[in-house]
Structures are given as structure tokens and as C-alpha cells.
N, C-alpha and C positions, 0 to 999 in steps of 0.2 A: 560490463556492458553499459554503453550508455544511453541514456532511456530517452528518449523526447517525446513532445507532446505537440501535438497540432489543435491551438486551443480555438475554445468555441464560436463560430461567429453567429449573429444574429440573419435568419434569411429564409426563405420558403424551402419546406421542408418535403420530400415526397413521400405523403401521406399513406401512399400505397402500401409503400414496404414497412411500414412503422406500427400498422393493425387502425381504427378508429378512432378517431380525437372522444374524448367525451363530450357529450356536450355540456352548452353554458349551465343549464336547469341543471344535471348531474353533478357538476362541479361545485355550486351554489349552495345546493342540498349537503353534500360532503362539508364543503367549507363550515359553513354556520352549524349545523349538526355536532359538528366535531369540536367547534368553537363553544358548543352551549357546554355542552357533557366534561369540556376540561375548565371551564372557567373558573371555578373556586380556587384549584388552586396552584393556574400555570405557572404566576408571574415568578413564584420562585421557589420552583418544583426543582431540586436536589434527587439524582440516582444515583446511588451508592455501588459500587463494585461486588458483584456478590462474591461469596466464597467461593476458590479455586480457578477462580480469573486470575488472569494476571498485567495489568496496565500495562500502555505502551510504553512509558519511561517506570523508574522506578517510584513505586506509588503511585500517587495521583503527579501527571508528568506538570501540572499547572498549578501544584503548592508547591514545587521546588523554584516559582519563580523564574523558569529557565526554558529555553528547548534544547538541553542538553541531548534527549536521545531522540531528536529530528537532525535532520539536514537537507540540503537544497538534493534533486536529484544527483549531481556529480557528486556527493559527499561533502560539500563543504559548506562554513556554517549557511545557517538559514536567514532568511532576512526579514521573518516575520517579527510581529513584536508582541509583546505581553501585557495584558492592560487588565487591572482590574482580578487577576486568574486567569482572563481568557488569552488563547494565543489568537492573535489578528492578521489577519492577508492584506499585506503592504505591496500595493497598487507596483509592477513592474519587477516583484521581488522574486518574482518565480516559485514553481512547485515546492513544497515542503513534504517532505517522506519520514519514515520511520527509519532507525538505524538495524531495528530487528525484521527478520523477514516471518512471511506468515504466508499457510499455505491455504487450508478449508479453516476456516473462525468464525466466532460469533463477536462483531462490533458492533460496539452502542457509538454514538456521535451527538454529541449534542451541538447547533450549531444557531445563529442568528444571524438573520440579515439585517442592517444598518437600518437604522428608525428613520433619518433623514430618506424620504424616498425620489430616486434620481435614476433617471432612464427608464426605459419598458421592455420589453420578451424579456432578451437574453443580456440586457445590457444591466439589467438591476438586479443585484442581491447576486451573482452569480458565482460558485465556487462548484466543488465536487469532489467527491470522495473515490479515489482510486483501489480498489483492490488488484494487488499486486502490482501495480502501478499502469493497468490495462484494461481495467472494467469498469467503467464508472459509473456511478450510484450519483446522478443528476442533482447538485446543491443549488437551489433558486428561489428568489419574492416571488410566490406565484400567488400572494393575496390578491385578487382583483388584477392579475397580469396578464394577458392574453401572450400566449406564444406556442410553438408548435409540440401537439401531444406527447413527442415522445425525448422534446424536451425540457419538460412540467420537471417541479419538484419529485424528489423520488421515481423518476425515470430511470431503467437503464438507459443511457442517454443513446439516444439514435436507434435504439432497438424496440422498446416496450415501453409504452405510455403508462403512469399509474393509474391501479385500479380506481381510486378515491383520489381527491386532495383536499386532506384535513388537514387543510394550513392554519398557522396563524397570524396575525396582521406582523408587519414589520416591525423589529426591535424586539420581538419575544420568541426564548429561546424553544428551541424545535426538535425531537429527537427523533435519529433514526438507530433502527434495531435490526442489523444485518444479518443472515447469517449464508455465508457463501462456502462454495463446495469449489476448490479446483480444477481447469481439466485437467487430462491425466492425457500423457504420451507414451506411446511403446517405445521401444528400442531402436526404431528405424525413426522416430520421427512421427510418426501417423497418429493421428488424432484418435484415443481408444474413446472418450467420452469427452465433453466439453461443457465448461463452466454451467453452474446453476448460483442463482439468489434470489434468496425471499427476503422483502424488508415490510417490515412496519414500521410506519410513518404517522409520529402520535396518538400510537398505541395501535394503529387501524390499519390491517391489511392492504398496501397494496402493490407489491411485486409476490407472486407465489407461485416459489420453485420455480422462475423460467431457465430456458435454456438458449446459452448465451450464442450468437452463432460466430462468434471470434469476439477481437477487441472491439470496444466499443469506437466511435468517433462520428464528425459530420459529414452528414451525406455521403457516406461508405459504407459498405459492410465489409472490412478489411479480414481476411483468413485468416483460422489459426495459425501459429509457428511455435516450433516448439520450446521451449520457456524452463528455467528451474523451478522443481517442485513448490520453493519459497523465496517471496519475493516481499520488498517493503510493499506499509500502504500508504498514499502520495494523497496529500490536501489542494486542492487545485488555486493558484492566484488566476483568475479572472479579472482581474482589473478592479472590484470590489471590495470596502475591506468587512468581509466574511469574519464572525467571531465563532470562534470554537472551543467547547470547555469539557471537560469529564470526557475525553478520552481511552473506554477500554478494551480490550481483544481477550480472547478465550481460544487459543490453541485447540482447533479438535480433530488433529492428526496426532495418533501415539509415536508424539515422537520426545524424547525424556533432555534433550537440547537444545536451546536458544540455538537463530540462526542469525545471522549481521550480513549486513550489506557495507562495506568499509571504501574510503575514497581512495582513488591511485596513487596517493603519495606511502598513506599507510601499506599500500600491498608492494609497491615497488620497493620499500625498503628491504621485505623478503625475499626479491626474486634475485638470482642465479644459480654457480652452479657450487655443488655440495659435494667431497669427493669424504664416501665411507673408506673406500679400501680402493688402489689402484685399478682394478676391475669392478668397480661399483659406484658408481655416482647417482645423485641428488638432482634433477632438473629444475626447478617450480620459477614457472613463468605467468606472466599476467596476461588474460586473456577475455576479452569480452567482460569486462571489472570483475573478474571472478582470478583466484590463481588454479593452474592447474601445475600440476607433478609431472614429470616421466622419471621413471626407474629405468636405469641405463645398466643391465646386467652384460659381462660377457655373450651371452647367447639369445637375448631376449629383449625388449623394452616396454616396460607397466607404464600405460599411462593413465592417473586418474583426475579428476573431478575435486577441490579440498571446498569444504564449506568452513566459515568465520565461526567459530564459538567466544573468537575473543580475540582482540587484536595479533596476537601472537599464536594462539591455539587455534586448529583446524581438524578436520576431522572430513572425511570419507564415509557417505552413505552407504547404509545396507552391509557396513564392513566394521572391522575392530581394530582401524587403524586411524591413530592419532597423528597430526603433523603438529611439534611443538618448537619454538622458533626462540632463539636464545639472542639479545640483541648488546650492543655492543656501548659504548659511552657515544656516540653519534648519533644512537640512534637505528643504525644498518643490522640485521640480524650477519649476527658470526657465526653461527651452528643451527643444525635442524637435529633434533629429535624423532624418528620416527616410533612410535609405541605401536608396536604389532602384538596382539594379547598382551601379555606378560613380556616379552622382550624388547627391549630397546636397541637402536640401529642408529649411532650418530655420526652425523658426517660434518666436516668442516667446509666454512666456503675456502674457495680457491681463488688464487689471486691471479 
């Protein structure tokens, strides 16, 4: 599936639907309040990963000097750059995402707007934090920026204004502390429940528990659609270059395997068709950047769902079926494995 984004522009906002701006005195109070209470010992205040987290690359994704486990939305490499530890949003480079997907978690962010201060509302310091690459958690200068409430720092952006804005001035780093909950779809498609997120934003409440009413975006309230359970999470290029360092996520769906979002050249190399036995064939085709299967029995045909555990290895929700892909010196998978419990089911491509 390929994702796009309709990014933010600067413009009157209809406040109606958005709930109440704060006002200036409210924001001021927040501001400076929040400013006294961290000042010993912002400028270079270090979060550590606690135990049973697990980072979005391996480790800390910004001591391996790399964005090895990012990429632009379509999957291919990214075009941010690395400076100092931090990874940076280069001006026309487009979204950067995770290669692992992620359903309800708990993300820390730590992030900074450029100290040089240039432009106002929406045109300074601007980025955002995508969950599942569809709700976004509002990245912006909003030291002394006037712009529209609901879309302040720590906004869901176009939905819900922050409760506070305990910002800090420009060039000092800023944490948010997400922790978001999925929606969930039935089987037909229908919305059983729909997105929630609490964030705090330098230490200080203010998103709690909303409930999200679809994707986020401008001057829309665009409907749910139904979605996989996990999805990357996506850094927003705004045209800004936004720094972002310590990076981590906390899976808190029991689910005991990594999930990958992988680009169309890697899935294409897998798809056709797989013959086990003369009445038995293999289908898996690429479909909405996901592969899916059909089982072509004599009298029947299974079609499912494969989710990414590894370039090569796939796997089937809710089920105890592996898809394991055997590849050839080009590159192209020659054979699929299926591991159904204890048994195996291999079929060869056909030519």
C-alpha cells in the first residue's frame, strides 16, 4: 500500500471543530512554569531506554551512525541525514518511516527545532510524528509562535489542541512520551473502536486519552478505513530541518514477532506462482505493498493475509502458518516453504 501525505499548510483554521484555543495568559503560564521547573538540567538531559523496550533500529538507531532501519515511505533509502547522533529532515526529502511496524506502543521522541529562528505559525520548526503512518502527534516552534490551537506543539494535529504548552525556546531538545492504542476493525470492515493517545510533552500532560475521530489532517476530518493491525511510524519533512535523537517504542500488543513494512522490489522478487503437486499450487501476489497467498486446491481456494517477519520469512495472523522463501543466485525466490505446525509443504516456482 502506498501511503501519501497531504502536508501541512499554514491558514485559518475552523476553530469550531478543533474545541477552544487557549489562551495567551494560559500558554504563557504553561510556557515559563514549565521553563522554571526544567531549567537545571534541560540543555543536556539524556533518556535512557528502560528495560523491556525495545528501539526502533537495533539499539540506539542513532549510535550506529546510520538510518539503516528507516526508509522514505515507498521503502526506499531515506534522504534524511545524521549529524552529531541526531537524524535531521532535509528540506524536500520526504517522510521517513520505520521499517518495523507497530500497532498500540508506548514512544518516547525526542526532538528539536533549529535555533536559527525563521518563519511563524506553521512555517517554523515544523515536523510530526506519525503513528502508523496516519495520526499525527503535531511537531512545531511554538516558543512565542502564534498559530492555530489544534495546531500547537503536541496537537493531535486538526483535532485536539494541547492541554498546556510547556515548550522550550528554539534549539533545545524537547520530549514527547506517547502512548497510543490502535483502532480495531471487525471483519466486515466497521469501525469496532477508534484510535486513542495520551502524550506528555516535557514531562507535563497534555493529550489525555482522546479519542481520535479518523486520520488526522488539514481542514478535514477524513473517516476511518480499514487499516492493518501494524503499521510503520513516519517523521514528518515539513520543509524544516527538525532534529531527532533517542528514538524508542515499547510494543504493547502480545504479539511474540517483529513486523516489517518492506519496499516493492523486495516483495516482487517473491511473487508468482508455486506448483507443490499437479493439483496444488502456491499463488502470492503483491497487493497494496503487502503480499498476499491463494492456495489453489482441487476443490477449494485459501486465500490469506502474509505479514514480513524477515525479508524472506512471513507469517499469517491468528494462525500457525509460516511462509518461508528460498532465493536463488539473482536474487528471485526459487521455492516457498510453507510450515503449517510441524509439517512442511514445498512447492517450486514454475516457469
Amino acid at each position: 500500500m502506498e501511503i501519501r501525505f497531504r502536508l501541512v499548510r499554514t491558514g485559518q483554521f475552523d476553530r469550531s471543530r478543533a474545541g477552544p484555543c487557549p489562551t495567551r495568559s494560559a500558554v504563557e503560564t504553561a510556557r515559563h512554569g514549565a521553563s522554571a521547573a526544567a531549567s537545571s538540567g534541560r540543555r543536556n538531559r539524556q533518556h535512557s531506554r528502560p528495560t523491556g523496550t525495545s528501539a526502533v533500529g537495533r539499539g540506539d538507531p542513532f549510535r550506529r551512525k546510520d538510518l539503516s532501519q528507516w526508509s522514505q515511505l515507498n521503502g526506499t533509502p531515506p534522504g534524511w541525514v545524521v549529524k552529531d547522533g541526531c537524524m535531521e529532515a532535509v528540506a524536500g526529502s520526504g517522510y521517513v518511516r520505520t521499517l518495523r511496524n507497530f500497532g498500540d506502543c508506548q514512544l518516547h521522541v525526542e526532538w528539536a527545532a533549529p535555533t536559527n529562528i525563521e518563519g511563524e505559525g506553521q512555517g517554523r520548526g515544523n515536523s510530526g510524528v506519525f503513528l502508523m503512518t496516519k495520526y499525527e502527534v503535531q511537531v512545531l516552534d511554538s516558543w512565542d509562535n502564534d498559530t492555530y490551537a489544534d495546531g500547537a506543539a503536541a496537537a493531535v494535529y486538526g483535532q485536539y489542541p494541547p492541554l498546556a504548552l510547556p515548550c522550550r525556546p528554539p534549539g533545545e531538545w524537547q520530549t514527547y512520551d506517547i502512548v497510543f492504542t490502535r483502532p480495531r476493525f471487525a471483519s466486515d470492515g466497521k469501525l469496532v473502536s477508534p484510535a486513542r493517545v495520551t502524550v506528555l510533552y516535557n514531562g507535563v500532560l497534555v493529550q489525555n486519552n482522546v479519542e481520535l475521530t479518523g486520520p488526522t489532517g488539514w481542514l478535514e476530518r477524513a473517516p476511518y478505513t480499514v487499516h492493518d493491525d501494524k503499521l510503520p511510524i513516519a517523521l514528518q519533512d515539513h520543509g524544516n530541518p527538525v532534529r531527532y535523537r533517542n528514538v524508542w517504542v515499547r510494543d504493547l500488543e502480545r504479539s511474540t514477532r517483529p513486523e516489517f513494512t518492506y519496499p516493492a522490489d523486495v516483495l516482487d522478487a517473491l511473487t508468482g506462482r508455486y506448483q507443490v503437486r499437479p493439483d496444488f499450487q502456491v499463488v502470492i501476489e503483491r497487493q497494496e505493498g503487502q503480499l498476499r497467498s491463494r492456495l489453489v486446491l482441487p476443490d477449494r481456494e485459501i486465500r490469506q493475509s502474509l505479514v514480513a517477519a524477515s525479508k524472506t520469512l512471513f507469517f499469517v495472523r491468528a494462525t500457525d502458518i509460516d511462509y518461508s522463501f528460498q532465493l536463488d543466485n539473482s536474487g528471485k525466490a526459487s521455492q516457498v516453504t510453507l510450515k503449517v505446525g510441524r509439517s512442511d509443504i514445498t512447492g517450486r516456482r514454475m516457469k
